[in-house]
Structure formats: C-alpha cells, structure tokens
DOMI-994298 format. One record per residue (C-alpha): x, y, z. Coordinates in steps of 0.25 Angstrom, whole numbers, plus 5000, padded with zeros to 4 digits. Each point is the difference from the previous one (the first is absolute). Layout:
N
XYZ/...
***
This chain:
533
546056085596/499149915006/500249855005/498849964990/500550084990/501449945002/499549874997/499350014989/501150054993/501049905004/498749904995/500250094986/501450005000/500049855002/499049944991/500550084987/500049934989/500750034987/499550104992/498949994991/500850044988/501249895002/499249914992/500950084987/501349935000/500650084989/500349904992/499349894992/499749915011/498650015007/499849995015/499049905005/499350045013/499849845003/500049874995/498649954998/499749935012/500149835003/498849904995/500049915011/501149925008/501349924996/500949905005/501350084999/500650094992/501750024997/500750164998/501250024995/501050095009/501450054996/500849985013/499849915013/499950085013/501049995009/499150005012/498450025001/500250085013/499050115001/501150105004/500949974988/498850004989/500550124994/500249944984/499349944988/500249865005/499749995013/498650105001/499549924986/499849895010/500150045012/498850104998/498949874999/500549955015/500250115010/499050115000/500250155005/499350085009/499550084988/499749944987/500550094987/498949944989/500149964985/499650154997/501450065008/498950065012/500249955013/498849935010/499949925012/500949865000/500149935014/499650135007/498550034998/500350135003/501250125003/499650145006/500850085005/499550085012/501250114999/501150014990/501149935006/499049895006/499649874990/498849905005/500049874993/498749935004/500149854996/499249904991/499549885009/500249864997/501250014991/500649895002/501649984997/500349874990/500649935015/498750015004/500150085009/499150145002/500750144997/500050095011/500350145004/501349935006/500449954985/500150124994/500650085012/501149884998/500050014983/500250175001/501049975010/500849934992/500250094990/500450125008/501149905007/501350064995/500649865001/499149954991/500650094988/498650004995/499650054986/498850105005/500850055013/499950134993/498550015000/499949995016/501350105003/498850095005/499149915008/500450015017/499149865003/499249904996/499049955012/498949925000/498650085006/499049904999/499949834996/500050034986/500550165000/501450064996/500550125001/501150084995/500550125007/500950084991/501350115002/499250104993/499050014988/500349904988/499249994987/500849894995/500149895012/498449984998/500149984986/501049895003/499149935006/499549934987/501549954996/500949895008/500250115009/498749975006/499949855001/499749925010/500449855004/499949925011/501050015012/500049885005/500249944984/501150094998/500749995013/499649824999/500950024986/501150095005/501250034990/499149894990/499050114998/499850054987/500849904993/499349865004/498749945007/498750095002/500250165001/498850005010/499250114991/498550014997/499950024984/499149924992/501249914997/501149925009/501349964996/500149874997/501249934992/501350094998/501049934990/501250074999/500450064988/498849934993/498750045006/499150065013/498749945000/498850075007/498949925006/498550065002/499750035014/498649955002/499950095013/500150134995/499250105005/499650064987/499549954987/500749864995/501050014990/499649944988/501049904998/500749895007/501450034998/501050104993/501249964998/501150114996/501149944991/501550085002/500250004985/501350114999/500150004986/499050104992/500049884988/499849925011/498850065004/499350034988/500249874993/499349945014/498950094998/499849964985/500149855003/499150015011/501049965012/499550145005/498750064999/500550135002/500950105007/500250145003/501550074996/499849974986/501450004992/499850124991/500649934988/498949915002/498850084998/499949974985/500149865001/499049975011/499050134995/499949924987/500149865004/498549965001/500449935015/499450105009/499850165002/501250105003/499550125009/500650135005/499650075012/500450125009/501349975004/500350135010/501549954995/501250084994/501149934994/501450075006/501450005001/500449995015/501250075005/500649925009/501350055002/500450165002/501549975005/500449994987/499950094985/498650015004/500250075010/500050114992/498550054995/500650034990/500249864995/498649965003/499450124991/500949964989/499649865001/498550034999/500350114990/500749884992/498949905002/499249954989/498749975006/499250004988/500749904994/499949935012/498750005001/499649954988/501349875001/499849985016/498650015001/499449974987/499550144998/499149965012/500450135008/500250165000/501450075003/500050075011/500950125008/499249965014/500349895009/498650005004/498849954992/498950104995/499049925006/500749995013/499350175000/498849974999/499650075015/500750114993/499450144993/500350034988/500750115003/500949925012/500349904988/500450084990/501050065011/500449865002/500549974984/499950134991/501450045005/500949875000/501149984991/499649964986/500149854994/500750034989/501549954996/501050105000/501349954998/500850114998/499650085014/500249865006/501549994994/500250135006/499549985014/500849875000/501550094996/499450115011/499949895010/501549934997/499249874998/500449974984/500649875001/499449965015/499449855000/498649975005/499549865003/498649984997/499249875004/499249924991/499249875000/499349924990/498849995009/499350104987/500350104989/499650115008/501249965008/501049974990/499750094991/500050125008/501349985005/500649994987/499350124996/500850065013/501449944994/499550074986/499750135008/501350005008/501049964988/499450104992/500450135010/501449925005/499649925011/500649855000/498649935004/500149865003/499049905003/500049895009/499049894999/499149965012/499249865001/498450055000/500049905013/501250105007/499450144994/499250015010/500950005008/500450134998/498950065007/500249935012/501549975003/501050095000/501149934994/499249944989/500250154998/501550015000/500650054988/499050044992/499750164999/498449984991/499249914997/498649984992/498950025010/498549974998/499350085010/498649985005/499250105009/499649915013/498850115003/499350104991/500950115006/501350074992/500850005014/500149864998/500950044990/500750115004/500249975015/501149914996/500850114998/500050035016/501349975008/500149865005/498749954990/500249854998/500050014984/500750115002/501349934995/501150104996/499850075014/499550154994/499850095012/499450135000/499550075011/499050104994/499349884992/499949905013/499250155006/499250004988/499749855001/499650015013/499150114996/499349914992/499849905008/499450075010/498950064991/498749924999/499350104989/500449944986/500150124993/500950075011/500949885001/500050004985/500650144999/501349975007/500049864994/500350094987/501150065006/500649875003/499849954986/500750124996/501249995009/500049854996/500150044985/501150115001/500949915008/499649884990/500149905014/499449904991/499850014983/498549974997/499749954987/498749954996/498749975007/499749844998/498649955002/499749865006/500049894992/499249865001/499849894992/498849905001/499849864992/498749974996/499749915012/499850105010/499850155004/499850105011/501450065003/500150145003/500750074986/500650125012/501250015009/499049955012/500449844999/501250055008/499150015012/498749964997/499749855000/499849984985/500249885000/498649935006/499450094989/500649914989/499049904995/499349924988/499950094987/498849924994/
***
C-alpha cells in the first residue's frame, strides 16, 4: 500500500461519522440532528450537572462531569464536531508521511488564557504529561504505542510511533489530545486542575469555582476562533435528579445534559423549553469489576445476563427512551463497516431474551447458589438505580444473594479512577460512551493491563487480536477482526450490555445552540449556546 493511499484511509477511518440510518432509535423517541442554532448574544447562561469534578486536569477528564465542562476550556489537537466527524482543532493540519510517523502542523497565534502564545514546546510538554507513568493519567493507554514526541519546527509536532496505530490519531480529538500551557501548569504545580487558571485555549476560562455549589466559566475574549456567544456559563453541581429537574422548570437552570429519565414526561410536556435526543454512541452495562470471587466463573456472568430483564429496564430506567441490546458497542460506532463486516459483528451474539430457567441451571453447575454479590448504586439517576435493582431481581431469582451498596453521585466517579473506591464491589451500572467513532474503543478494554479494565481479565489470544486491529488503518479490515472481538467479548460476557441510550438535552425557551450528540464531551459546545429569540 502506498504512503498516499495510507493516508487517505486513516483520513476515512477518522472522520467517520455515524451511519446515516442511526437517526431510527427504535423506539418512540426521535433523534434530532441539532438544535436550531442561537439568534444573537447573551449575557450568561446556567446548566445543570449531576456531580462536581473532582479535578479539571486534562489527564483525568475521563467522565461525565469533568469533560461536560472541561471541553469549553482546553482544546485538542483535533476537534471531534457536533456531527461525531473529526477536523482540525489546534492543529491546522496532521499528515502522516509513513505509518508509524504523525506531523502535527500548528495553528498561529493561538493564544493560552495566561496570555501567553502556544508553541510546538506546549504541546510536546501537555503529550508528555500523559504518557508520564507517575502521572497515573486517564489516557496513558492511547500513547502505549507512541516511542517520541519532538518538536521539528516553531509551530510543528511530531509523533513517532512503535509501530502502526489507527486508534492514537483518533484520540487526538478527546482530552487525550489537549494542549496547555507549560509554564501555566508547572506556575500552579499540585494546584492544577483543582484551582486558579488551567492555562488552556478554549473559547472559555475558568473563573469562580465554589465548591460543592458551582464552577463558573468566563468568556475568553482572545480566542483564536469565533467568539462564544455568551458571557458566562455557570454549571451548578445539583446531585439530586429532582433537584435538577425542578431547577430546570423554575428557571435556576436553562438546561443541561444527562437528563433523569423519570424526568422526560415531566420536562417534555412542561411548556418551559424543548427536550432533545441525539446520537449518543452509549450503551448502558453492567461492569464486572471483580473476577476473584463467584464471578469468576463465566458461568455466573451468562446466568446473570440470561436472568436480566433488560426490557423492563428499558422501559422503567430509561423511559423507554432506548433499545436492548446483546453488544457492548453501539450500531452506530460501525458505520466504517460493510454490511456484511456488520452483520459478522452482531448476527451471532447471544439473544436478549430472559431465561430464567437455563440461568438457574448455570448458576447449580457453577456451585454459585447461595454466593453473595455486591452491586454499587447511586441516586445520581434511574438509569443507575434502577439498573442495579434489576441486577438484584436477576440474581435473587437464579440463587445469588445480590446486595447493593449505595454510592454518593459526587463519590461514583470515583470508581473509574481509584481503585479503592473500587474495593468491595464485584458490578456496577456503567454508562458507556464511545470517545471516537471506532468499536475498539470499546472492546480494547478488555486488553491485559487496560485502564478500565477493572476485574483484571487477561487473555493472550484477544490482547494478539487487539493488536491486530490496531495496527490496520483500512476500516473495513480492522472491522473484521473488531468482530471477532465482539464475539470473544460476548461468549465470555466480560461485561453484560443492556440497552443502547441516546443523548439527552434539555433547553429553556431563553436560549439554544447545544449539540443534541455525545460530541459536548470534547467539543466546545458551550460558546455555541446563545439567545433563542
């Protein structure tokens, strides 16, 4: 293969959408594309979050809360856009010359929100920083492949890697990719992240943090790009879902993202403002933390799953605003895909369908009846709570003694950061959102050593086949092995998938302009958000 022909398949691969046929949810629900764009200019605006980030670090955004906000103040080298394609952010341009080599050529005249000017220096420093093991950062997975990071030029990066990766390019467009200031960062030492300026270029700065109440951001007049279009967001930490809502009705928040799914009724028919779905590239899941215990045995996982009402789920936890699902990954996560590379991908996964009596059976052959498992649950959402009772159902019905133990939304993060938030706990509901347009996303957490990788499932053959994958730049081809991996994921049941879940976003009738997609945790959605009228 030639170096051009390379290059404009790692361009394809990278700047997939989802397919055009996603728009279907399944359900009643209808997916909106966007929101209709803002009139004019407004003074601030207020959104609603369900839990406060425990740091704004770029190299621990890897949640809800902290990429929510943190996406409208530090920018990536790449930019992943409303429409879940990927284009230029601070890097005009990426070629690659080779496959192991990446170019990054510069924007000029970006400016940090210190004031300073961002250099080829700057974002040798913020990549180095997440490939520092003493770091412990969220994304150090992305660069286990890249050997360097040099600047070639004033404004020029580039990225030598170990050998071809279709994946590190891609990351690019998350927090993976984002650059900050290195003398900003290295002026606030152990402070960064959780005080004063993070030293980014976004469209906002942070301003006023109150803890436990509030972070205010602050427009930043000197961004190179357009001008957001209002003066101020200010994110209010509301934990609980009733919370949230009622502020949302009364008009202390003009809207938010996450909405609580026992909500959608009430807001939908309110008359206050719009409810939206979008593409959301999310499954909801129960992760398996812990394989030292009954679960252990994949025995007990397929009961478990077998057991699982997922219909009912969906239609209690999710306000019917989803699809079951046998698949870890979304559809729309494919679209790079044939048809035919698809249809490897799902035809042959396990059913959804409950069968309690084959679970029952599975759980006698595996000695588990009687075996306690703990399952975490929060009252951060219904999706949340309600799927771990429907795990306790599940459990209690084949013999397992499921017990739950309550987490506070501000702590449930926690748990995929710190391992002993972890401690005791053998599953818990887990809301999963693609972070590219790629199923390995997904299903390269199952590699030995992968940092979401929780209950410490190894397996040589499948870290092979993930390799494999990665190093294969053609969609298509990467595809095919990516269905084996979905395959192996499914039999072993590493994870149990339940249903696909769009995003949802709720708007007042004061203002408009949010992206409806999963893109607001990387994109700076934010400065879009302006007067409705």
């Amino acid at each position: 293969m030639t170096t051009a022909a390379l290059t404009s398949l790692v361009v394809l691969a990278a700047c997939s959408g989802p397919p055009k046929d996603s728009q279907d949810s399944g359900g009643e629900i209808e997916l909106s594309a966007s929101t209709p764009p803002a009139r004019g200019e407004i003074d601030s605006f207020t959104w609603a979050v369900y839990a406060e980030p425990p740091t704004l670090d770029y190299t621990m955004a890897f949640d809800y809360p902290q990429n929510t906000i943190l996406s409208n103040v530090c920018e990536s080298l790449m930019r992943w856009t409303p429409g879940l394609t990927m284009e230029p952010g601070l890097a005009k341009k990426a070629s690659n010359p080779d496959p192991t080599t990446w170019v990054y050529d510069l924007r000029e005249g970006v400016r940090f929100h210190n004031g300073g000017k961002m250099t080829a220096d700057d974002v040798v420093f913020s990549l180095e920083r997440q490939r520092d093991p003493d770091n412990a950062a969220a994304w150090a997975q992305v660069f286990q492949n890249v050997a360097s990071v040099k600047k070639t030029g004033k404004l020029q990066v580039t990225v030598k890697l170990k050998k071809p990766d279709s994946q590190y390019p891609q990351y690019m467009a998350t927090a993976a990719g984002v650059v900050a200031s290195r003398s900003g960062i290295k002026a606030a030492g152990k402070d960064y992240g959780t005080s004063g300026d993070l030293a980014c270029t976004g469209p906002f700065k942070l301003g006023t943090w109150d803890k436990g109440q509030s972070i205010a951001l602050e427009r930043f007049d000197g961004y190179w790009g357009r001008n957001a279009k209002a003066k101020k967001a200010v994110f209010r930490v509301l934990t609980d879902p009733s919370s949230r809502t009622n502020s949302m009705l009364s008009g202390e928040s003009d809207g938010g993202y996450l909405i609580p799914t026992e909500s959608y009724d009430r807001l939908r028919d309110s008359g206050v403002g719009k409810l939206y779905f979008g593409e959301g590239l999310t499954t909801v899941n129960v992760n398996v933390t812990n394989m030292k215990g009954p679960l252990g045995d994949v025995r007990v996982r397929r009961a478990l799953s077998l057991a699982l009402d997922r219909s009912g789920f969906v239609q209690a936890g999710l306000g019917g605003a989803g699809t079951v699902t046998n698949s870890l990954t979304p559809r729309a996560a494919w679209t790079a895909a044939s048809e035919g590379t698809r249809k490897a991908a799902f035809d042959a996964l396990p059913p959804t369908e409950r069968d309690i009596d084959k679970a029952t059976k599975l759980i006698k052959e595996a000695g588990a009846t009687g075996k306690t498992l703990t399952v975490a649950t929060s009252s951060i959402g219904q999706d949340v709570s309600l799927l771990a009772t429907a795990v306790q159902a599940a459990g209690t019905q084949i013999g397992l003694d499921i017990r739950l133990k309550t987490i506070a939304p501000n702590a449930f993060t926690a748990l995929f950061t710190d391992p002993g938030a972890r401690k005791g706990i053998d599953l818990f509901p887990y809301t999963s959102y693609q972070n590219i347009t790629d199923p390995l996303d997904m299903l390269a957490n199952f590699k030995t050593g992968a940092y979401l990788n929780f209950a410490g499932y190894s397996d040589k053959g499948y870290d092979r086949l993930v390799d494999r994958a990665t190093g294969v730049y053609q969609p298509d081809k990467r595809m095919q092995i990516e269905a084996d991996l979905q395959q192996h994921v499914a039999e072993q049941v590493l994870w149990i998938p339940v249903a696909e879940w769009p995003t949802t976003v709720f708007l007042n009738k004061r203002i408009t302009g949010a992206p409806t997609t999963i893109s607001y945790m990387y994109y700076p959605w934010a400065a879009d958000v302006g007067a409705a009228r």
